[in-house]
C-alpha positions in Angstrom: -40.7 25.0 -63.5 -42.2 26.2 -59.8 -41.5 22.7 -58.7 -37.9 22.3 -59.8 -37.4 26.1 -58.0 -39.1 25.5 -55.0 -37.0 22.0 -54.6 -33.7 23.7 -55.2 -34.9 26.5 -52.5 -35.3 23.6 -50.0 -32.6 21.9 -50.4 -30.7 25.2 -49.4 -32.6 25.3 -46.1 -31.8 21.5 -45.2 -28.9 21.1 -42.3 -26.9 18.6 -44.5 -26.8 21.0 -47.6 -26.1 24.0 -45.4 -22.8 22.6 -44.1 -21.7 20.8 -47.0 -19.2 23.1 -49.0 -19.8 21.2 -52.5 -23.7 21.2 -52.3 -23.5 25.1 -51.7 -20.6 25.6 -54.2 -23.6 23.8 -57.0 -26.5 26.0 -55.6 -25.1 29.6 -55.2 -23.8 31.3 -58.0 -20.3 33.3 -58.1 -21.7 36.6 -57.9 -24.4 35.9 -55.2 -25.4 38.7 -53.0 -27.9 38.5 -49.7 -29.6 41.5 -47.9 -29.8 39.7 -44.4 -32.1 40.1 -41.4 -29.3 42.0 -39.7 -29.3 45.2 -42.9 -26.2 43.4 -43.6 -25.0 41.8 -47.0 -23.4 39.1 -48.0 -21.7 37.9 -50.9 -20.8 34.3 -51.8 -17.7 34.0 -50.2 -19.3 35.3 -46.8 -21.6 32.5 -47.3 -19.2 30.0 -48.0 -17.5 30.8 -44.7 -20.4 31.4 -41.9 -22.9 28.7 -43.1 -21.0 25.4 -42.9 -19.7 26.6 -39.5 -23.0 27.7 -38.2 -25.6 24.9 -36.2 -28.6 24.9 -39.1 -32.2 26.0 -37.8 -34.9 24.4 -38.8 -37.1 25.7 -41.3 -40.1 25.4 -42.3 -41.5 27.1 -46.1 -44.8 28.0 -47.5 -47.3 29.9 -49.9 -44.7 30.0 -53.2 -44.8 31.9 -55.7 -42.4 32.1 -58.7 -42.2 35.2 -61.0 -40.3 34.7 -64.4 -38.6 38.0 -64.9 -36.7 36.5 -68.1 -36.5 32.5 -69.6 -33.2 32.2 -67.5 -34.5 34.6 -64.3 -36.8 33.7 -62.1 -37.6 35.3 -58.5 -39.3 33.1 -56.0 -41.0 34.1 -53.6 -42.3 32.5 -49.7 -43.1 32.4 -46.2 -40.6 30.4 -43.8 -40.4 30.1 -40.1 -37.0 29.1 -38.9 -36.7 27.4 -35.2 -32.7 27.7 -33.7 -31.7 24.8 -32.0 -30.3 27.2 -29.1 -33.4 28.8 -28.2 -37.2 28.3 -27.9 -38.6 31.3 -30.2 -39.7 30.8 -33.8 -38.6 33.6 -36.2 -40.9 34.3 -39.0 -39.8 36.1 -42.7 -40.9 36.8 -45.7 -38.3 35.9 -47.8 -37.3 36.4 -51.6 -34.4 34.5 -53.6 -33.7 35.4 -57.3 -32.7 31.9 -59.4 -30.4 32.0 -62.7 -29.8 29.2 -65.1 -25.7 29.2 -65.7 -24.9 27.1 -67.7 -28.2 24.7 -68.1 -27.8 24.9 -63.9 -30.1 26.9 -61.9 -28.1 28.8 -59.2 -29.5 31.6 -56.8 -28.2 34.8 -57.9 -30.1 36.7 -55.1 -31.5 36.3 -51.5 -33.5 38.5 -49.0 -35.4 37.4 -45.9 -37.2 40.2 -44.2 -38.4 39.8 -40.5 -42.0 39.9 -40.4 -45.5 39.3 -37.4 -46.2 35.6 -37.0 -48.1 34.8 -39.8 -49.3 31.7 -38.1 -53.5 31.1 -36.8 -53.9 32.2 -33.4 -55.9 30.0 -31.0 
C-alpha cells in the first residue's frame, strides 16, 4: 500500500497535476483541510482556486513513512524540499498528508507542511 500512497502524494507535487482542475478534483477529497506554512488553513475550495493559478515549484520528496490509522486511513508521512521558479532559495519541510479511501478512491483528507533546517549533508 506505501507505494500506491507515496505515488498518489507525487502526483500532487507534479506542475501538470497542480494546475489541472480535474486531476485535483480526483485527488483531494470534499472536506479537505491544510495547515499551511503561513499558520493559515485551507479548505478544498481554497485549493481549488490558488493552486492552478499559482507557477508550481519544484519539489523534491524523501524518507516515507506511512502509518495506517484505520483499513481506509492512512497518514503519510516525508521530507520535501521545494525550489520556486522565482527565486534561488530552497525551502525545506517536514510535511504530513492524511489519505482516505472514498469510495474504492484514495483521496487526501488532510495536509500539513511544517518549515524546518535544511536537512541536506553539508560539505
Amino acid at each position: 500500500m506505501i507505494e500506491k500512497i507515496i505515488k498518489l502524494e507525487l502526483e500532487l507535487l507534479k506542475p501538470e497535476v497542480r494546475t489541472s482542475l480535474a486531476e485535483l478534483e480526483r485527488l483531494i477529497a470534499d472536506d479537505f483541510l491544510e495547515f499551511g506554512a503561513s499558520g493559515l488553513s485551507f479548505g478544498k475550495k481554497e485549493v481549488m482556486a490558488r493552486l492552478p493559478e499559482e507557477v508550481p515549484p519544484e519539489f523534491t520528496a524523501s524518507d516515507f513513512k506511512l502509518r495506517e490509522l484505520n483499513p481506509n486511513v492512512v497518514q503519510l508521512v516525508y521530507r520535501a524540499t521545494m525550489k520556486k521558479t522565482t527565486d534561488d532559495g530552497i525551502r525545506y519541510s517536514l510535511r504530513s498528508s492524511i489519505w482516505k479511501l472514498n469510495n474504492e478512491v484514495w483521496q487526501m483528507e488532510f495536509h500539513q507542511g511544517t518549515p524546518c533546517e535544511s536537512f541536506e549533508p553539508q560539505p
